[in-house]
C-alpha positions as CSV (number, residue, x, y, z in Angstrom):
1,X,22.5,-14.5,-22.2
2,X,25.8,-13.1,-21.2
3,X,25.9,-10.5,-18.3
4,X,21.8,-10.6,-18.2
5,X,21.9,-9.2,-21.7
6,X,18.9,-10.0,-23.9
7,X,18.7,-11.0,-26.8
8,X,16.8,-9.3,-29.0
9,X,16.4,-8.3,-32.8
10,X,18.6,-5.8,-34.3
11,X,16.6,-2.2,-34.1
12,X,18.4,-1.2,-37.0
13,X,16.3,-3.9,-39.4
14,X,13.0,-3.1,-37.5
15,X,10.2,-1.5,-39.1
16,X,8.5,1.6,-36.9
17,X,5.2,-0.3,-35.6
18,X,7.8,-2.8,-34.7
19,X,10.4,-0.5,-32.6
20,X,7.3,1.3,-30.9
21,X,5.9,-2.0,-29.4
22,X,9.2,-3.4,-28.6
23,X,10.1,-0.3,-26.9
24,X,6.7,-0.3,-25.1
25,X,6.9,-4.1,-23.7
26,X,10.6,-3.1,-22.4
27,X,9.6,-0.6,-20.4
28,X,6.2,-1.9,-19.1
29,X,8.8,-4.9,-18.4
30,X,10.5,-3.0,-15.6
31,X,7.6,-2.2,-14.1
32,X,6.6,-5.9,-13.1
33,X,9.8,-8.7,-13.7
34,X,12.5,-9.7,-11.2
35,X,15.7,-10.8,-11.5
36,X,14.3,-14.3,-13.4
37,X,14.7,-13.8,-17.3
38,X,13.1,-15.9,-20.2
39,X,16.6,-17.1,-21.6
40,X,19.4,-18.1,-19.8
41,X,21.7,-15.5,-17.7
42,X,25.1,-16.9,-18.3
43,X,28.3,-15.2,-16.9
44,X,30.5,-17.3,-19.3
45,X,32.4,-16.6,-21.4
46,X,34.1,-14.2,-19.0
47,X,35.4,-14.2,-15.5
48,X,33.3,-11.4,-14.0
49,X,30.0,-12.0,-12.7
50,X,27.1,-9.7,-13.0
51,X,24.8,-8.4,-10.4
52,X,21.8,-10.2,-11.2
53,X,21.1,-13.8,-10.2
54,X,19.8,-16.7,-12.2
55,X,16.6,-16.3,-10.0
56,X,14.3,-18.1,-7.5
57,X,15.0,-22.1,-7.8
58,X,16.7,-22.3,-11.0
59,X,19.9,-24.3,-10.6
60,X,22.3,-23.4,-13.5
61,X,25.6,-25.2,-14.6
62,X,28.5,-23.6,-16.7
63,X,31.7,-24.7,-17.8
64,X,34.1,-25.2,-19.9
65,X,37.5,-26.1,-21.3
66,X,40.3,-24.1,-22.3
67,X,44.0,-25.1,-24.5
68,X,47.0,-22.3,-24.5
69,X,50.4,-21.8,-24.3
70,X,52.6,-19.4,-21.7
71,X,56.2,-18.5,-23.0
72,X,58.7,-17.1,-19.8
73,X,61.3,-14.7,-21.4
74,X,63.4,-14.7,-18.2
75,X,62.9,-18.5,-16.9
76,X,63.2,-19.6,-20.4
77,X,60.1,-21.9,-20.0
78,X,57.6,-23.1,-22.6
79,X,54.3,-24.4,-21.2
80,X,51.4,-26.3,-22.6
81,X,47.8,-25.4,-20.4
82,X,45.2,-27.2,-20.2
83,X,42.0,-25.8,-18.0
84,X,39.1,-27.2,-16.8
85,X,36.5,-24.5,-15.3
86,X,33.3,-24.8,-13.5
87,X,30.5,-23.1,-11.8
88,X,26.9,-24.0,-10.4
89,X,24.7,-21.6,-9.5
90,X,21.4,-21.7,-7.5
91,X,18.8,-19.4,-6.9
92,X,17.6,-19.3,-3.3
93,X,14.9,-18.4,-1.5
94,X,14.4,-15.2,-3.2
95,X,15.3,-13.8,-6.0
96,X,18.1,-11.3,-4.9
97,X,19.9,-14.4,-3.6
98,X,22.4,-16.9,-5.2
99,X,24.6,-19.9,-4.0
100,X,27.5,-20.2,-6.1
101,X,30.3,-23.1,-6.4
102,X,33.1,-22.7,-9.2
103,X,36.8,-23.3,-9.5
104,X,39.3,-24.3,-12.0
105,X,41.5,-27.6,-12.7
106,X,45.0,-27.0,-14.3
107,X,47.5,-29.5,-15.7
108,X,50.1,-27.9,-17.3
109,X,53.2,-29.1,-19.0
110,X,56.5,-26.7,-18.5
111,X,59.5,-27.6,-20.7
112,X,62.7,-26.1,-19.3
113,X,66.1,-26.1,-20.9
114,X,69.0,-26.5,-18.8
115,X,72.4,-26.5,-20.8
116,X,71.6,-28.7,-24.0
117,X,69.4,-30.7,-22.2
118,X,65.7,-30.2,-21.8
119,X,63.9,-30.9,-18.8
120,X,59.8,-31.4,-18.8
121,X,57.9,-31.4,-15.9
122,X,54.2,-32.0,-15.4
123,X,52.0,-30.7,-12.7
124,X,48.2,-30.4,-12.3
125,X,45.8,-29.1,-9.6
126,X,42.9,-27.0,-8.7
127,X,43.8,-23.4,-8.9
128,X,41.0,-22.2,-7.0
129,X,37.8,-23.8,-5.5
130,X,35.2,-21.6,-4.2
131,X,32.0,-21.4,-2.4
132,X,29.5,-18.1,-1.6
133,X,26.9,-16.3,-1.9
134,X,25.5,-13.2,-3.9
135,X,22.9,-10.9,-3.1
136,X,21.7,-7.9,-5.2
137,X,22.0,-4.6,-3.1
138,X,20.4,-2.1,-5.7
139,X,18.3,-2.4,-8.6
140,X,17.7,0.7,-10.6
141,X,15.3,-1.5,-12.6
142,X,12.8,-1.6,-9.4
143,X,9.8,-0.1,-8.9
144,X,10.2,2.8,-11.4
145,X,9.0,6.2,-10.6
146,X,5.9,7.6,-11.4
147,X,7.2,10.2,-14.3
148,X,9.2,6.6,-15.3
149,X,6.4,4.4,-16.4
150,X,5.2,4.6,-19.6
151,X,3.7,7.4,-21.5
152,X,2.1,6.7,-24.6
153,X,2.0,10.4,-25.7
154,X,5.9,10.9,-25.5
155,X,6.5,8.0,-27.8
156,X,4.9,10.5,-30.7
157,X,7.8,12.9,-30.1
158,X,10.9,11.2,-32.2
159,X,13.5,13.8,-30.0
160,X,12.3,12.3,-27.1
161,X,12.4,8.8,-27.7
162,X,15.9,9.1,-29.0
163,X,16.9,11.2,-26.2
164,X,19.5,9.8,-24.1
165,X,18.7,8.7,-20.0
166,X,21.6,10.0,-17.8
167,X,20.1,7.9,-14.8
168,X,20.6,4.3,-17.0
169,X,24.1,5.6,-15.7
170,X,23.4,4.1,-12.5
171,X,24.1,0.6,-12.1
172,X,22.5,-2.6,-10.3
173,X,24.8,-3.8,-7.5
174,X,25.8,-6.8,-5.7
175,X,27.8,-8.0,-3.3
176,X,29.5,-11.7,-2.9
177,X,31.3,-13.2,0.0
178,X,32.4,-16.4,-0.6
179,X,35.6,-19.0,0.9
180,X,38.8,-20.3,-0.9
181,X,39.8,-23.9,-0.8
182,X,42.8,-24.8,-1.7
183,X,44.7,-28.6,-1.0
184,X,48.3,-28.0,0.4
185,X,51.6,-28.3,-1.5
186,X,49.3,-26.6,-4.6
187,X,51.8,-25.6,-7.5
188,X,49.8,-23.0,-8.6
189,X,49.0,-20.8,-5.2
190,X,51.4,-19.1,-3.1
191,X,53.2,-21.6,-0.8
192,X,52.0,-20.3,2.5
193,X,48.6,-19.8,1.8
194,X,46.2,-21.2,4.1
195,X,43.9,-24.1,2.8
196,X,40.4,-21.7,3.5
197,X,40.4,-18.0,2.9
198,X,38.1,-15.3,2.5
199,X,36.9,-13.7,-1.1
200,X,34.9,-10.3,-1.3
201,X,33.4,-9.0,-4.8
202,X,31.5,-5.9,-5.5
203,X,30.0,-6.1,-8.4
204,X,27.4,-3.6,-11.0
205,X,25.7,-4.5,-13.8
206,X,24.5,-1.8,-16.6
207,X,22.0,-2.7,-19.3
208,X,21.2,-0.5,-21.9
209,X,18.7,-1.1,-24.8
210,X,19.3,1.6,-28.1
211,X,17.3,1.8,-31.2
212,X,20.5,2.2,-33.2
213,X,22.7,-0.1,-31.4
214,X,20.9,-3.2,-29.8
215,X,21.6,-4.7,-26.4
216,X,24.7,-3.7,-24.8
217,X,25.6,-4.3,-20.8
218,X,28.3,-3.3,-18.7
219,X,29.8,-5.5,-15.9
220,X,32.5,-4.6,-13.8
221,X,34.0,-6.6,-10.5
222,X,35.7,-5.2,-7.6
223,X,37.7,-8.0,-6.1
224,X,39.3,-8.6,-2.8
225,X,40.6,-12.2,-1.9
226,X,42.9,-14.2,0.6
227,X,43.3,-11.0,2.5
228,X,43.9,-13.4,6.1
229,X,47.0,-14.7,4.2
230,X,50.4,-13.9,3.8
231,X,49.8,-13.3,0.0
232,X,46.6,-11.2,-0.6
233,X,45.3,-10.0,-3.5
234,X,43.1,-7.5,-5.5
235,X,41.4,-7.5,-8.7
236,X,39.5,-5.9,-11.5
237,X,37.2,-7.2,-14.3
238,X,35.9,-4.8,-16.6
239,X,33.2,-6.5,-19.3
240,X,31.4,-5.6,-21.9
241,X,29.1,-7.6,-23.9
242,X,26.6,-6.8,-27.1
243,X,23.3,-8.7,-28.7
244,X,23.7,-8.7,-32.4
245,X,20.9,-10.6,-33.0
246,X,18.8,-12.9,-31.3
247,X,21.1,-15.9,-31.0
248,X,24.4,-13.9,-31.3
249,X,26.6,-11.9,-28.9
250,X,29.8,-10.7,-29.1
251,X,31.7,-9.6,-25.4
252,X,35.1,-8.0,-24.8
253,X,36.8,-8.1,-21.2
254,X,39.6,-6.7,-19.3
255,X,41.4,-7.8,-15.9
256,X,43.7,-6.7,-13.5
257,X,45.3,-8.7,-11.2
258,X,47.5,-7.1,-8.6
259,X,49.6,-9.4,-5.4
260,X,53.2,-9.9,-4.2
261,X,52.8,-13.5,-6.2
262,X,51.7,-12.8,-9.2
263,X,50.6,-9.5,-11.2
264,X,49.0,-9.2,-14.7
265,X,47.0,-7.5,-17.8
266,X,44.6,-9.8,-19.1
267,X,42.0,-9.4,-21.9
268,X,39.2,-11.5,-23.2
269,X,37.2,-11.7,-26.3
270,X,34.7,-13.8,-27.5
271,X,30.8,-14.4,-28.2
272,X,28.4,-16.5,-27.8
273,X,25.3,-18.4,-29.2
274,X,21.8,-19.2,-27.8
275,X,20.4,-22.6,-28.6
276,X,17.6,-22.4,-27.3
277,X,16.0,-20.3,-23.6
278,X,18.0,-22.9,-21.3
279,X,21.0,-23.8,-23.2
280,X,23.7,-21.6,-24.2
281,X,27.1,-22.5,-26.3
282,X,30.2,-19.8,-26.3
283,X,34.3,-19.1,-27.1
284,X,36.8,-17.1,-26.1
285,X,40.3,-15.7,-26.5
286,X,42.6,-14.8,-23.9
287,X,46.1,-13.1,-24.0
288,X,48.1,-10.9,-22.1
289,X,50.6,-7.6,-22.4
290,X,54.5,-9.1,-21.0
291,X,56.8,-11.9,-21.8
292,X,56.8,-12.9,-18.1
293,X,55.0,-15.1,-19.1
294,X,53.1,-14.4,-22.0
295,X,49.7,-15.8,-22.2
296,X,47.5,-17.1,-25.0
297,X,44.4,-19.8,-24.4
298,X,41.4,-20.6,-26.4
299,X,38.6,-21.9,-24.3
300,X,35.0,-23.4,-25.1
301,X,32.1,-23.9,-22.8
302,X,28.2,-24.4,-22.4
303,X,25.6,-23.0,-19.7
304,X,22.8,-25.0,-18.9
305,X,19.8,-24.1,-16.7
306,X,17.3,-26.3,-14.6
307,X,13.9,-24.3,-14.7
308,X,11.9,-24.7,-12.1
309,X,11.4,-21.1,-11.5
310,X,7.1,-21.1,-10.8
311,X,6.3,-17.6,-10.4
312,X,7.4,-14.6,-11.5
313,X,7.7,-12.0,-8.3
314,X,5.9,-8.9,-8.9
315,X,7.5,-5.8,-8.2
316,X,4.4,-3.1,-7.6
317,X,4.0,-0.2,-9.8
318,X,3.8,3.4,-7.9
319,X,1.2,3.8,-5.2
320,X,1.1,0.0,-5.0
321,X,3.7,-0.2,-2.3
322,X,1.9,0.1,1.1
323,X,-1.2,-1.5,-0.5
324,X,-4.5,0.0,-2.2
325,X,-5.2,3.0,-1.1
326,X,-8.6,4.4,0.7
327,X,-11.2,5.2,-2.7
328,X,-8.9,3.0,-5.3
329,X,-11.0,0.2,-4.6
330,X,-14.0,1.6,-5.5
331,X,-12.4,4.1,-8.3
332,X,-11.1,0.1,-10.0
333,X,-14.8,-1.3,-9.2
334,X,-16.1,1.5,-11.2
335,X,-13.6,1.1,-13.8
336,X,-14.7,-2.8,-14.3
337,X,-18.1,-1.9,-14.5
338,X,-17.5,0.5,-17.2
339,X,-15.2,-2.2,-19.0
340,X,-18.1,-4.7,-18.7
341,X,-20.4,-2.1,-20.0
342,X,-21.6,-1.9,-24.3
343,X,-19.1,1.1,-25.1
344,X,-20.5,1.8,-28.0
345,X,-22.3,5.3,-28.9
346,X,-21.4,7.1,-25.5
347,X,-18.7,9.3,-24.5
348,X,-15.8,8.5,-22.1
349,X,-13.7,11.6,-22.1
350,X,-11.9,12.7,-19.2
351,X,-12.6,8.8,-17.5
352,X,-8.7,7.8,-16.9
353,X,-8.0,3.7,-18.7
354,X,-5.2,2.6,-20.2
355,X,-7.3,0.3,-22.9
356,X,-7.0,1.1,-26.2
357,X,-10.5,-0.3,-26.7
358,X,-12.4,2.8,-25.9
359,X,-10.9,4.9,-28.5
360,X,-7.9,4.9,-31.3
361,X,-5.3,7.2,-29.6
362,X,-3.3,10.3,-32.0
363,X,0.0,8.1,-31.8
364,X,-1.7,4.8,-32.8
365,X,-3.3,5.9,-36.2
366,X,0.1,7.3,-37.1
367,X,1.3,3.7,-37.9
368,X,-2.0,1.6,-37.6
369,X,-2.8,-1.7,-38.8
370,X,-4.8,-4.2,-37.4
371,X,-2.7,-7.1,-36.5
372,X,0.0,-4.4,-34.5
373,X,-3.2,-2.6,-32.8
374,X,-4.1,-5.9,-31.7
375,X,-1.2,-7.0,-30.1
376,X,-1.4,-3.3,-28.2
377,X,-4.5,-4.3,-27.1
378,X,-4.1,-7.9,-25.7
379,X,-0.7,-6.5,-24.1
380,X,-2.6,-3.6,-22.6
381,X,-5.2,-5.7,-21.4
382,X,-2.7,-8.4,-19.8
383,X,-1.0,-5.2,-18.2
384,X,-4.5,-4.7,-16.6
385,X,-5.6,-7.8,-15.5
386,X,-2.0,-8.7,-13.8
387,X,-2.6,-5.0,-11.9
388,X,-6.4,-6.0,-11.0
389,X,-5.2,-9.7,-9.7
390,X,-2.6,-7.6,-7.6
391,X,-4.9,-5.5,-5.9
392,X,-7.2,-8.4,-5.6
393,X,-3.8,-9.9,-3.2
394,X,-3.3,-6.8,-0.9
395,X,-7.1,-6.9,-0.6
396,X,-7.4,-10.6,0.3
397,X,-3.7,-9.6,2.8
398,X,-5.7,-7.4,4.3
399,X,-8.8,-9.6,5.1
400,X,-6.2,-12.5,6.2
401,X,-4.5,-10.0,8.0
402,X,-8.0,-8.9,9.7
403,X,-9.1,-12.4,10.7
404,X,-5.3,-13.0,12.1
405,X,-6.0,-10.0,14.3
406,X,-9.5,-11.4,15.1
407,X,-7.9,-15.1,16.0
408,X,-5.2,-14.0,18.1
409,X,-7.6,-12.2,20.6
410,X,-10.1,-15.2,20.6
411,X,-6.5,-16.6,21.6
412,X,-5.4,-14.2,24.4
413,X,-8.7,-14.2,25.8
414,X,-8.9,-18.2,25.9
415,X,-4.9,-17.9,27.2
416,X,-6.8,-15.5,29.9
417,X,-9.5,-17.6,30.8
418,X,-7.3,-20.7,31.1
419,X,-4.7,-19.0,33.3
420,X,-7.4,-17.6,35.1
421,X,-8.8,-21.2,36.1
422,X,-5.3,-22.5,36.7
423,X,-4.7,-19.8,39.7
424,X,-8.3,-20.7,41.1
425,X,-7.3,-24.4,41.0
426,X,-4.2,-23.5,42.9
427,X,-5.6,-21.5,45.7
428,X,-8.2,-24.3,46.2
429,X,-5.3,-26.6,46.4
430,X,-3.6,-23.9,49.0
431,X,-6.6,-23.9,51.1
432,X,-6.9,-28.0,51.0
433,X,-3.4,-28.0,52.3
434,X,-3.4,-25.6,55.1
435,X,-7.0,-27.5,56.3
436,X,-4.6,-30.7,56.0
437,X,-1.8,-29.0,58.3
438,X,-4.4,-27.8,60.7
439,X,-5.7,-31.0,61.2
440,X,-2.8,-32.7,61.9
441,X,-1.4,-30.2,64.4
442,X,-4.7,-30.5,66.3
443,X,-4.2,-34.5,66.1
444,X,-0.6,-33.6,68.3
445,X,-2.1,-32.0,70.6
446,X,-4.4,-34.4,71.4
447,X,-1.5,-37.2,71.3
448,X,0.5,-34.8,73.5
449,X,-2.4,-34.5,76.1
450,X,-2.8,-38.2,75.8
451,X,0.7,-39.5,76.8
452,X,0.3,-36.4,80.1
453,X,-2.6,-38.8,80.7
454,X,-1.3,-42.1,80.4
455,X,1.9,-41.2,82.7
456,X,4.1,-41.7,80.4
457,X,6.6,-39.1,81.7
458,X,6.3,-40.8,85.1
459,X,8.5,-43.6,84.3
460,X,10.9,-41.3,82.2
461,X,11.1,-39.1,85.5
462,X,12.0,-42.4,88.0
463,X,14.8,-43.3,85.3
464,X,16.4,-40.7,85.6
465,X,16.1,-40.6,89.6
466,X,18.1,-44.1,89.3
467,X,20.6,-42.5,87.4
468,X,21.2,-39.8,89.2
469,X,21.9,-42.5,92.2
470,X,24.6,-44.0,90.4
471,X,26.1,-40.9,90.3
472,X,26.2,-40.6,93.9
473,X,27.1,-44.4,94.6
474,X,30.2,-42.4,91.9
475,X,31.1,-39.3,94.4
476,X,31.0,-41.8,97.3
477,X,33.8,-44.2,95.8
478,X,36.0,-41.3,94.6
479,X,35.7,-39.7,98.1
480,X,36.8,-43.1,99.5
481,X,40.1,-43.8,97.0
482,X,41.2,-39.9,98.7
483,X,40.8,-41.1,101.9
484,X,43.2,-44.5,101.3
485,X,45.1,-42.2,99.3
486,X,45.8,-39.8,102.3
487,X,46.3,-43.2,104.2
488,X,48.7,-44.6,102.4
489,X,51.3,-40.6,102.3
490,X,50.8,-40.9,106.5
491,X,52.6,-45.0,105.9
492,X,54.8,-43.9,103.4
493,X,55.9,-41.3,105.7
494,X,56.1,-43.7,108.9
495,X,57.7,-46.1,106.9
496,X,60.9,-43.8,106.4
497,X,61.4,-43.0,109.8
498,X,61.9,-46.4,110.6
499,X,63.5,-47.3,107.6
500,X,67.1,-45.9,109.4
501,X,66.4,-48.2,112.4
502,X,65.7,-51.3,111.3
503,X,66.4,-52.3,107.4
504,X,64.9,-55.5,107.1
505,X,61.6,-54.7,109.4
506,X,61.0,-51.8,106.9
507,X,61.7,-53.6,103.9
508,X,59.4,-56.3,105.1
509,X,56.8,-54.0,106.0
510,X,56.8,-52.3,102.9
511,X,56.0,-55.6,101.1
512,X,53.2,-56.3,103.1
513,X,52.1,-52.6,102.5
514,X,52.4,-53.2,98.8
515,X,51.1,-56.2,98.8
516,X,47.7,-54.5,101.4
517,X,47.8,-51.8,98.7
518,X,47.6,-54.2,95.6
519,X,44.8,-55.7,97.1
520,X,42.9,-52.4,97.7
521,X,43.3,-51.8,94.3
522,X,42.6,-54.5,92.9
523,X,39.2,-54.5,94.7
524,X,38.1,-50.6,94.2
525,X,39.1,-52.0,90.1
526,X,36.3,-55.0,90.7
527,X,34.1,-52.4,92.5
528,X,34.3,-49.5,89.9
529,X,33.7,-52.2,86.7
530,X,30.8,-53.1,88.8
531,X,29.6,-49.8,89.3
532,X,29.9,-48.9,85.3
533,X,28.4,-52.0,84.5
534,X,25.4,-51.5,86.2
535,X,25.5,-48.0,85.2
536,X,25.7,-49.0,81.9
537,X,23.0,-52.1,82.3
538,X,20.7,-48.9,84.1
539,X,21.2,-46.7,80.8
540,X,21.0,-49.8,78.1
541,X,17.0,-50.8,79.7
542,X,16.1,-46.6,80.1
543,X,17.0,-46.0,76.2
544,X,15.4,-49.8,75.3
545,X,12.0,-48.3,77.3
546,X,12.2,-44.5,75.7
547,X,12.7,-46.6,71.9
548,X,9.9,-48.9,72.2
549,X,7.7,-45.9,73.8
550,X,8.5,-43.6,70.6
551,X,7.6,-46.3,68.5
552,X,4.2,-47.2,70.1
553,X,4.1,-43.1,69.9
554,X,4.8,-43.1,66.0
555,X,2.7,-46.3,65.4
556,X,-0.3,-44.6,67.0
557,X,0.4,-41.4,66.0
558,X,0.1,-42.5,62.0
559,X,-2.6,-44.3,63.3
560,X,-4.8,-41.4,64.0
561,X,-3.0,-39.4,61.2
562,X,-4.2,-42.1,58.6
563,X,-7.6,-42.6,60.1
564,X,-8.1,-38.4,60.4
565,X,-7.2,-38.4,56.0
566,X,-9.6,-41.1,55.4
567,X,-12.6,-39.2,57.3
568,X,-11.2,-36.3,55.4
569,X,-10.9,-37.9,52.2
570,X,-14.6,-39.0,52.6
């Protein structure tokens, strides 16, 4: 129900037999359930939202519709509301963790008088859309101490069961992290407000269970949102809710909100009414504290749950936690045995069990009757059998946990082994290879000593002799054009001694000079192409031979090489 608050009968209208047992399932109950309740855990009608999640694959849906007015003393604005709110909530993976999706649609009508005329404007939008997760932090309700379980001989004492538990003072808590979306040009968000911003919520959860007063729990929510924007915010929900009977409750809320936009006072009343374990009807009232505006809205929703929560998870009872301990296994086989055993006519005094079979207990005969001792003794028994089938898990952990062990050394040694062949294989391979090189630098040797043989380098040798020939023939030519060169300054010189005697003579033998010289040229020109050419021709055949030798080399070379792998190979 509302804030994980469970419905239950009123205590007040309960006989004594009736309040014992309750009492004695509740507390055995904290010893072994999780978050996952029974009914539905519904945070409507409020705005707060408890610690507790809906639990381990259970999808729940809430929502809701609201009608109200808001009257602005200084704007002079009256304003119809109409709100549309919605949340679904998923339990995932475990049951400390929930997905949550809710916002609100608004479409408001705001009438506005200007002069004697009066102005209406309509407007509608999400207020808020947003998307997170909660995760329980603490439970006080966990794994109870020792001196916390239940007693059987303290419920005789009437002081003592009344007596009021200071630790029930410390609440379950939760913390939620969620985002903001938001479209732009929104009427009903700050105008500079960034489409996506953070929310942060701390929330606890109390849940108290009197004799004289019912159910009650306490809720409260420390919020912080948009706090990357320019207009953050802070908040605080403060909720109460209490079981009247088992389809009634009745819950009373107040809220702070506190930014630069807007600031308020806002409290809630309302109840609720359980249909049945999954479904979930409520109402509320809502006002506020100031005229700017002042606030008003009645709202009614539903909460519906999907249940396909499969199995409750245990949470283990003292001296359970780190498994069984050495001797409890055979301290619980012994105990079987005596349970199996015809109990009647001996004496069992001082042998520790919790059944009620073996002997009427002091308490019990104070308020006995059949049908109530009965149900202490199937409850009792269930108790025991759910605390056997647990051991019976950490033992069969263990084993699994033993032959896991057992596996992954067969596996490391099989990893081993494997490895261990794979670096034999590859120094067989290394070996094979450098045989393989071996073998082929012995096959160039030979080829070497071959082509020595064959006078190969003979021929190579008498190239070279020609070219170094054609070098000389070179020297020779060069030596000869200094020689005409020296020639032809002694004639040059001649010719300008004469040159003052007789003009035409000189002229006429320096044409014939020029004309002797143009030959000469003309034929050391033919001479030197000649020269190259055949130099050339000379170089063109040596490079032609040293080609078609390297290739006959090569050819017979892989020759060998191939016909040296095969006899290998074989």
């Amino acid at each position: 129900m509302i804030k994980s608050a469970i419905f239950e009968p009123n205590l007040l209208n309960m006989s004594p037999k009736s309040i014992l047992f309750s009492v004695i399932l509740f507390l055995s109950g904290l010893t072994v359930t999780a978050q996952y309740t029974e009914k539905i855990n519904s945070n409507r009608p409020g705005t707060s939202q408890g610690a507790f999640s809906v639990g381990n694959n259970v999808l729940q849906l809430e929502g809701g519709m609201g009608f109200g007015k808001e009257k602005h003393k200084i704007l002079d604005t009256k304003t119809n509301v109409f709100k549309l709110d919605y949340t679904v909530r998923y339990g995932l993976l475990i049951e400390q963790l929930e997905i949550r999706l809710n916002g609100t649609f608004r479409a408001d009508g705001v009438k506005r008088t200007i002069g004697a005329n009066e102005e209406k404007i309509n407007r509608s939008n999400f207020e808020v859309n947003t998307l997170g997760a909660k995760y329980l932090i603490y439970d006080p309700y966990k794994k109870p101490k020792e001196k916390d379980s239940t007693d059987y001989a303290s419920l005789k004492s009437a002081k003592e069961h009344y007596r009021f538990k200071w630790k029930t003072l410390i609440p379950a808590v939760s913390a939620y992290a969620g985002a903001n979306f938001v479209a732009s040009n929104n009427p009903f968000t700050f105008p500079t407000d960034a489409s996506i911003s953070p929310k942060f919520v701390v929330a606890t959860q109390n849940n108290w269970t009197t004799s004289y007063g019912g159910d009650w729990a306490f809720v409260t929510n420390i919020i912080v949102d948009k706090v990357t924007t320019d207009n953050p915010a802070i908040g605080l929900i403060m909720t109460a809710t209490h079981t009247v009977n088992d389809k009634w409750a009745g819950f009373a809320e107040f809220e702070v909100q506190k930014s630069d936009f807007y600031s308020d006072n806002i409290m809630r009343i309302g109840g609720a009414y359980l249909f049945d374990q999954d479904l979930q009807f409520d109402a509320n009232l809502a006002f506020n504290f100031k005229d700017t505006p002042s606030i008003f809205t009645c709202s009614f929703g539903a909460s519906y749950r999907f249940d396909w929560h499969t199995k409750d998870e245990i949470i283990e009872q003292p001296g359970l936690e780190g498994g069984i301990k050495e001797g409890e296994e055979e301290e619980d086989e012994e105990g079987e045995d005596l349970d199996g055993e015809d109990l009647e006519g001996e004496d069992f005094e001082g042998v520790e069990n919790d059944s009620l079979k073996l002997e009427k207990t002091p308490f019990i005969n104070d308020f006995e009757d059949d049908g109530f001792r009965e149900e202490m003794e199937q409850d009792l028994d269930e108790r025991r059998t759910e605390e056997r089938l647990e051991r019976e898990r950490i033992e069969q952990e263990k084993v699994d946990k033993k032959e896991g062990k057992k596996f992954k050394k067969e596996e490391a040694r099989r990893l081993k082994r494997e490895a261990k062949e794979a670096r034999a294989a590859e120094k067989a391979e290394l070996k094979a290879e450098k045989e393989k090189q071996k073998m082929i630098n012995d096959i160039d040797a030979e080829l070497d000593k071959m082509e020595q043989e064959q006078g190969v380098d003979n021929e190579l040798d008498e190239i070279d002799k020609e070219l170094q020939e054609l070098e000389k023939l070179e020297r020779e030519l060069n030596q000869e054009e200094e020689k005409e060169k020296k020639v032809e300054e002694k004639q040059e010189e001649k010719k300008e001694e004469k040159q003052q005697e007789e003009d035409i003579d000189a002229e006429y033998d320096k044409y014939q000079q020029d004309q002797a010289k143009a030959k000469k040229e003309e034929e050391k020109r033919r001479k030197k192409e000649e020269k190259k050419r055949l130099k050339d021709e000379k170089k063109r055949k040596k490079e032609e031979q040293k080609r078609k030798k390297n290739e006959e080399k090569d050819n017979k070379i892989e020759e060998d090489i191939d016909k040296e792998l095969e006899d290998f190979d074989e």
